[in-house]
Backbone atoms as SQL, in Angstrom:
CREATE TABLE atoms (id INTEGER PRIMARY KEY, chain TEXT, resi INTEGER, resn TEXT, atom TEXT, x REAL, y REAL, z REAL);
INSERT INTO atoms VALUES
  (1, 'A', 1, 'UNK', 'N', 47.971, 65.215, 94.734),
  (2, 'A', 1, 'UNK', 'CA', 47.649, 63.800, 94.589),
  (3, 'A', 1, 'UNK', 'C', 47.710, 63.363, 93.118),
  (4, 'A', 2, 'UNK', 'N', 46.941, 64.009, 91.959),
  (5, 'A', 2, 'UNK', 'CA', 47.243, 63.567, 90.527),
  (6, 'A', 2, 'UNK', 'C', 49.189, 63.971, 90.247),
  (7, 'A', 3, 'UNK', 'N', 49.128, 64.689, 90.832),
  (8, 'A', 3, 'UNK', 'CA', 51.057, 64.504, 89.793),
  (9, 'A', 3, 'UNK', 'C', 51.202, 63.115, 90.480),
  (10, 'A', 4, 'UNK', 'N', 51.660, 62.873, 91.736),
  (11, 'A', 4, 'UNK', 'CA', 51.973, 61.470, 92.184),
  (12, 'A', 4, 'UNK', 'C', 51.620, 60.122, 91.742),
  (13, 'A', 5, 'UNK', 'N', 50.253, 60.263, 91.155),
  (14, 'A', 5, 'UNK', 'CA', 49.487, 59.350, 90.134),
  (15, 'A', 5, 'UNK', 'C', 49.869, 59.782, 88.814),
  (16, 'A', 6, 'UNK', 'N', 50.403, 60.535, 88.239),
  (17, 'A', 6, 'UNK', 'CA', 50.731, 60.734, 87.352),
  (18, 'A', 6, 'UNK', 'C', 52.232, 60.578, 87.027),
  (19, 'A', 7, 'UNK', 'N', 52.841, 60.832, 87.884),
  (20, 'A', 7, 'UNK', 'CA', 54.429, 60.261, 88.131),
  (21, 'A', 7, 'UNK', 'C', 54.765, 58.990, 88.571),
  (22, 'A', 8, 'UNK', 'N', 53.759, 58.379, 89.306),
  (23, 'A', 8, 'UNK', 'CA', 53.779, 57.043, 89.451),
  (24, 'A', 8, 'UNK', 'C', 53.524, 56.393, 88.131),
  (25, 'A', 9, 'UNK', 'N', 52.883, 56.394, 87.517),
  (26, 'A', 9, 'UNK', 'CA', 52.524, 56.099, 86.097),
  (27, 'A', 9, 'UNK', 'C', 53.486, 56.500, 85.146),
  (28, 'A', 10, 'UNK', 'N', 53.986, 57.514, 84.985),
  (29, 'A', 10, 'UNK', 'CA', 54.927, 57.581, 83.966),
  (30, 'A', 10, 'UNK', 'C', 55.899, 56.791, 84.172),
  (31, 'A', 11, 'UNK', 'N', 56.824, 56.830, 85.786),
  (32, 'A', 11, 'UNK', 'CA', 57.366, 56.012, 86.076),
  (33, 'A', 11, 'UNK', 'C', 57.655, 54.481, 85.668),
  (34, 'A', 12, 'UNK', 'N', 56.662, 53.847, 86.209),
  (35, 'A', 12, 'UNK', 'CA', 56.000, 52.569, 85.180),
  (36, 'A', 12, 'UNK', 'C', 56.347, 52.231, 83.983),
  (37, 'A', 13, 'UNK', 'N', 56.030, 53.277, 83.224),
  (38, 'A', 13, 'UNK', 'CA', 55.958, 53.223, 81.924),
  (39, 'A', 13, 'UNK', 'C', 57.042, 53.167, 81.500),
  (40, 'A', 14, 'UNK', 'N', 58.260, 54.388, 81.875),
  (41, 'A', 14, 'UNK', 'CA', 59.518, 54.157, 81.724),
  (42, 'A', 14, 'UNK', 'C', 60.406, 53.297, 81.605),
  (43, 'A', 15, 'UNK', 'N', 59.831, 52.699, 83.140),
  (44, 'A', 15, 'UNK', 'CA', 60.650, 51.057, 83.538),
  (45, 'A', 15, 'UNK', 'C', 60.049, 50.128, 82.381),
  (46, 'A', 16, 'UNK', 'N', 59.025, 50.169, 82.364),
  (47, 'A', 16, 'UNK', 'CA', 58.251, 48.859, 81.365),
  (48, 'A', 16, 'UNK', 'C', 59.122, 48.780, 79.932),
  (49, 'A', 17, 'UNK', 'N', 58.818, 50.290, 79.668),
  (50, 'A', 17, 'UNK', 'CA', 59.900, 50.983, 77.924),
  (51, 'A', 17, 'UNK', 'C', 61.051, 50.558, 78.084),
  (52, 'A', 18, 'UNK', 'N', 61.777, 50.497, 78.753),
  (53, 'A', 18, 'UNK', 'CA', 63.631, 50.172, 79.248),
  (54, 'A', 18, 'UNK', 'C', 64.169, 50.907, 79.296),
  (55, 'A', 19, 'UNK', 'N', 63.564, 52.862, 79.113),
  (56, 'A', 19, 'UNK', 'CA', 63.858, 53.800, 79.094),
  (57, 'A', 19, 'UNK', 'C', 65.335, 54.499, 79.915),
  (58, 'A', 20, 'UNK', 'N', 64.564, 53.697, 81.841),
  (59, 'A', 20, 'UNK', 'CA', 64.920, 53.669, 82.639),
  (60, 'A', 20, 'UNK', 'C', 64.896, 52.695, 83.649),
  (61, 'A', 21, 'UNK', 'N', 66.380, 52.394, 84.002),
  (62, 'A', 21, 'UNK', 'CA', 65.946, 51.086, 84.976),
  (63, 'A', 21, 'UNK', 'C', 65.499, 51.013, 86.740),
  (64, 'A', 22, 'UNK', 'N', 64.574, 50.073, 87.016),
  (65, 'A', 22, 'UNK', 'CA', 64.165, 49.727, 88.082),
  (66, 'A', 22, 'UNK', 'C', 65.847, 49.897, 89.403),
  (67, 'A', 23, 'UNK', 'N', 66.099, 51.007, 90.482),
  (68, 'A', 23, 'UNK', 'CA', 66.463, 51.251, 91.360),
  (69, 'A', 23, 'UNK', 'C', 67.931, 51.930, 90.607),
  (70, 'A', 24, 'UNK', 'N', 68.220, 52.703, 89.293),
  (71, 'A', 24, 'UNK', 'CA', 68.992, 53.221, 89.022),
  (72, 'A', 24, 'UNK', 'C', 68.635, 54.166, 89.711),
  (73, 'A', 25, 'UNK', 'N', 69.255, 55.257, 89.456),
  (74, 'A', 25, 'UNK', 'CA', 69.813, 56.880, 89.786),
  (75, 'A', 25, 'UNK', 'C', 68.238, 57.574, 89.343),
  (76, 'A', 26, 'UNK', 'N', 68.406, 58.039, 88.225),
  (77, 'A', 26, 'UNK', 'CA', 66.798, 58.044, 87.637),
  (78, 'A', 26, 'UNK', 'C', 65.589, 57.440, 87.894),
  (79, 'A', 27, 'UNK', 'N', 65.413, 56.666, 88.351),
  (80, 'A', 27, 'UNK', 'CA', 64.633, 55.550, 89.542),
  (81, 'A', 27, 'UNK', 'C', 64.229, 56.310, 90.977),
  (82, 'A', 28, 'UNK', 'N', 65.764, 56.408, 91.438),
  (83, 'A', 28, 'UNK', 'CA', 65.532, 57.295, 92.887),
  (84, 'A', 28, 'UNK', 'C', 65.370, 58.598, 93.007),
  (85, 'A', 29, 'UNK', 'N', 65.407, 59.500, 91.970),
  (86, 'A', 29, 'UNK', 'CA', 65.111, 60.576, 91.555),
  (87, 'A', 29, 'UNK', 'C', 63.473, 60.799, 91.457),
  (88, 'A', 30, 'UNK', 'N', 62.969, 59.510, 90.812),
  (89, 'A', 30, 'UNK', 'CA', 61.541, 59.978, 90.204),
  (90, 'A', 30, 'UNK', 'C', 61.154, 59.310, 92.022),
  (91, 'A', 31, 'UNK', 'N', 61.309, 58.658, 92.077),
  (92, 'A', 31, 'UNK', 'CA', 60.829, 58.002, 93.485),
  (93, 'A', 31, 'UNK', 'C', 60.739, 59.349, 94.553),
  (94, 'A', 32, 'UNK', 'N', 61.914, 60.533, 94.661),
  (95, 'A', 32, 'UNK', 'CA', 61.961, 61.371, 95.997),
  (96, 'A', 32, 'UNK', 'C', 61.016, 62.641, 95.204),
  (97, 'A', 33, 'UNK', 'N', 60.798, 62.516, 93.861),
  (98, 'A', 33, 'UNK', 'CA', 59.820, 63.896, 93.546),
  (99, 'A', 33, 'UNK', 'C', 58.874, 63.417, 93.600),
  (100, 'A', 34, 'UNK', 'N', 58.386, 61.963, 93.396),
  (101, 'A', 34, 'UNK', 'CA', 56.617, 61.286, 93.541),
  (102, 'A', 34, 'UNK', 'C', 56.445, 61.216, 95.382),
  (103, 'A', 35, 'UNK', 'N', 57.302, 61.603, 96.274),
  (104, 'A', 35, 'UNK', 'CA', 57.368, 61.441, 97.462),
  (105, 'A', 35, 'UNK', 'C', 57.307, 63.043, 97.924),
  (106, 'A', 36, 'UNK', 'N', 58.190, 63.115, 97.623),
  (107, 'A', 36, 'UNK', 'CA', 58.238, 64.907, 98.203),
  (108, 'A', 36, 'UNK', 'C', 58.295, 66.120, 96.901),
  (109, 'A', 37, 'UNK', 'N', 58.200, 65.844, 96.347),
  (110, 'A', 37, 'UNK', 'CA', 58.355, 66.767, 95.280),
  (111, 'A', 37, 'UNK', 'C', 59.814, 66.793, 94.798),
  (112, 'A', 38, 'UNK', 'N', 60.034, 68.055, 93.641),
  (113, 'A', 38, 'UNK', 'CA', 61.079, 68.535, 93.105),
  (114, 'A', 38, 'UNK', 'C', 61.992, 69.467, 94.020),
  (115, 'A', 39, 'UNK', 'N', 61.500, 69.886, 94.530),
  (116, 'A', 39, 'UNK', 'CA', 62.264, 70.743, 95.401),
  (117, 'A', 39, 'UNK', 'C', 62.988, 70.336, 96.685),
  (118, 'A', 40, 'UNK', 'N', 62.876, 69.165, 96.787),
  (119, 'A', 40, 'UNK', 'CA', 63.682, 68.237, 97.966),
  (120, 'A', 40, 'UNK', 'C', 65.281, 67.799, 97.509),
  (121, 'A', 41, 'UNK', 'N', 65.005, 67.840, 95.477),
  (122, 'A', 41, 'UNK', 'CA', 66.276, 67.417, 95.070),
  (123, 'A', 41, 'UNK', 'C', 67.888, 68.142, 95.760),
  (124, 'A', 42, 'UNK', 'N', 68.810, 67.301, 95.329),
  (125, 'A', 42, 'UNK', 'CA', 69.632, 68.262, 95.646),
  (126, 'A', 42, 'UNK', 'C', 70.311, 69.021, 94.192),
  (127, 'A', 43, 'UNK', 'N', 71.207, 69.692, 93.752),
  (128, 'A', 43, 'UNK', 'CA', 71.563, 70.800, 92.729),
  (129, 'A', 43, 'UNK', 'C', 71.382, 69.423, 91.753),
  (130, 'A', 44, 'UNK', 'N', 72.569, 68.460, 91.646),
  (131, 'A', 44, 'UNK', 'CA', 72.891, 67.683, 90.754),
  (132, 'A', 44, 'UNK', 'C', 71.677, 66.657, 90.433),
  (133, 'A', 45, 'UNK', 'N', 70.390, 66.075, 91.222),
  (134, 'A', 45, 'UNK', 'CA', 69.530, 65.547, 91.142),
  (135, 'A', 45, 'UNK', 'C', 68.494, 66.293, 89.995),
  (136, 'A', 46, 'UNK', 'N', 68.298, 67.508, 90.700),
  (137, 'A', 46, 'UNK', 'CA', 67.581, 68.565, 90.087),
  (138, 'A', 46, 'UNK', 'C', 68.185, 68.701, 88.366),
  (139, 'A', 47, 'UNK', 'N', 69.404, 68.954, 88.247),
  (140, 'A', 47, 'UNK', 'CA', 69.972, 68.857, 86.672),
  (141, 'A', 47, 'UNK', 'C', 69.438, 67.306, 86.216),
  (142, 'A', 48, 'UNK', 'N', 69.566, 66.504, 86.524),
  (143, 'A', 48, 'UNK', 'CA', 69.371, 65.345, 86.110),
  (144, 'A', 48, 'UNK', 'C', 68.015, 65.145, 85.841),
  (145, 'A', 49, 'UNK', 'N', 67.123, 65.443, 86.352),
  (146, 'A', 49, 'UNK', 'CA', 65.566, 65.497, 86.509),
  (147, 'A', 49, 'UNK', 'C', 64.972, 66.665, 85.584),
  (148, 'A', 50, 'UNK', 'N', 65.268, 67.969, 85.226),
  (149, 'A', 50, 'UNK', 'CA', 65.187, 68.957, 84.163),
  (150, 'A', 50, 'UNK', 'C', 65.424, 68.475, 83.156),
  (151, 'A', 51, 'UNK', 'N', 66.838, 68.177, 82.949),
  (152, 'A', 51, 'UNK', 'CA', 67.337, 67.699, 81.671),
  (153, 'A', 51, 'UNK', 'C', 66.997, 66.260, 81.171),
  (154, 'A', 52, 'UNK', 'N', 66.907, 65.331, 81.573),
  (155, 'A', 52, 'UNK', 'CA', 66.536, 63.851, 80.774),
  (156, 'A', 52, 'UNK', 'C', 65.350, 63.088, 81.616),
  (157, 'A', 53, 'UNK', 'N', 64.578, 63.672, 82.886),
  (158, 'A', 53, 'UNK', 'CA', 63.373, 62.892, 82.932),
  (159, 'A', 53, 'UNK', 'C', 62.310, 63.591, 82.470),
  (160, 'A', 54, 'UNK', 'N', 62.338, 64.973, 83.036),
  (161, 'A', 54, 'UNK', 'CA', 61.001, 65.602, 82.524),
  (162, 'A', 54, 'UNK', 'C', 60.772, 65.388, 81.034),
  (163, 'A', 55, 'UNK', 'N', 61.939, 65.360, 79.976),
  (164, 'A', 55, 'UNK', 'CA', 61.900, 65.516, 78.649),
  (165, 'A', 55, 'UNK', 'C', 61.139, 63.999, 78.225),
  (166, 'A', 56, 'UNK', 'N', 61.611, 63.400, 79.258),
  (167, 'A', 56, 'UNK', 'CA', 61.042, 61.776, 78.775),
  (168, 'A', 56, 'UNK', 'C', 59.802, 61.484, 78.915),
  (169, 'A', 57, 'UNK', 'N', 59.299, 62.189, 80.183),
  (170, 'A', 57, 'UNK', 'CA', 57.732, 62.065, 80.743),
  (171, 'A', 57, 'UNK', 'C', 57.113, 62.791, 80.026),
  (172, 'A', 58, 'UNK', 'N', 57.511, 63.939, 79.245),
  (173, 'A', 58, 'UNK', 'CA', 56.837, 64.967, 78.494),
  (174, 'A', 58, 'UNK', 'C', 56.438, 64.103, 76.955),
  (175, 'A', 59, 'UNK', 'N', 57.450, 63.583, 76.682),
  (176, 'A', 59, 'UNK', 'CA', 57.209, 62.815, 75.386),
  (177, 'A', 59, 'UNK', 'C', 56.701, 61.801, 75.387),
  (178, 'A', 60, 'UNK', 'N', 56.222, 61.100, 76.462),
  (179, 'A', 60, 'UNK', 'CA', 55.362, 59.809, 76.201),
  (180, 'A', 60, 'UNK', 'C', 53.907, 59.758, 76.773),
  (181, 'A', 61, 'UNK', 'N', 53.148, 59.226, 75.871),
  (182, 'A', 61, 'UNK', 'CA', 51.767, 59.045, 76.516),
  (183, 'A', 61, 'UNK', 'C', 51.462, 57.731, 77.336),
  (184, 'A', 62, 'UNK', 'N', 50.571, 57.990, 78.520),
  (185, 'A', 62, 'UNK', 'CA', 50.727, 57.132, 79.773),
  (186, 'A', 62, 'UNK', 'C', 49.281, 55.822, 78.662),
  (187, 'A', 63, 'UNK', 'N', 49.706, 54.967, 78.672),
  (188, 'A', 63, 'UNK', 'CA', 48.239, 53.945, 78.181),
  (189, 'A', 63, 'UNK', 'C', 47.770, 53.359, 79.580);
């Protein structure tokens, strides 16, 4: 329950930053791991989500 609140929130934050946009690729990515997790991705989702979201969620603090 906190990652989902916590991914919901970073999420947010992202979109708010312009980081990432509202129903891009990166959008539906964070949307199916705040839903089912990481492990639902498929290979190429999963690269995409390692490499440039986690790094993004890792570097910003949620206000």
């Amino acid at each position: 329950m906190l990652r989902r609140i916590y991914l919901t929130a970073a999420r947010e934050q992202l979109v708010a930053e312009g980081k990432i946009r509202r129903m891009s690729k990166a959008d539906a990515i964070l949307n199916k791991v705040i839903a089912s997790g990481a492990a639902c991705l498929s290979e190429d989702d999963r690269a995409l989500y390692d490499l440039k979201l986690i790094p993004l969620i890792e570097s910003m603090s949620l206000h």
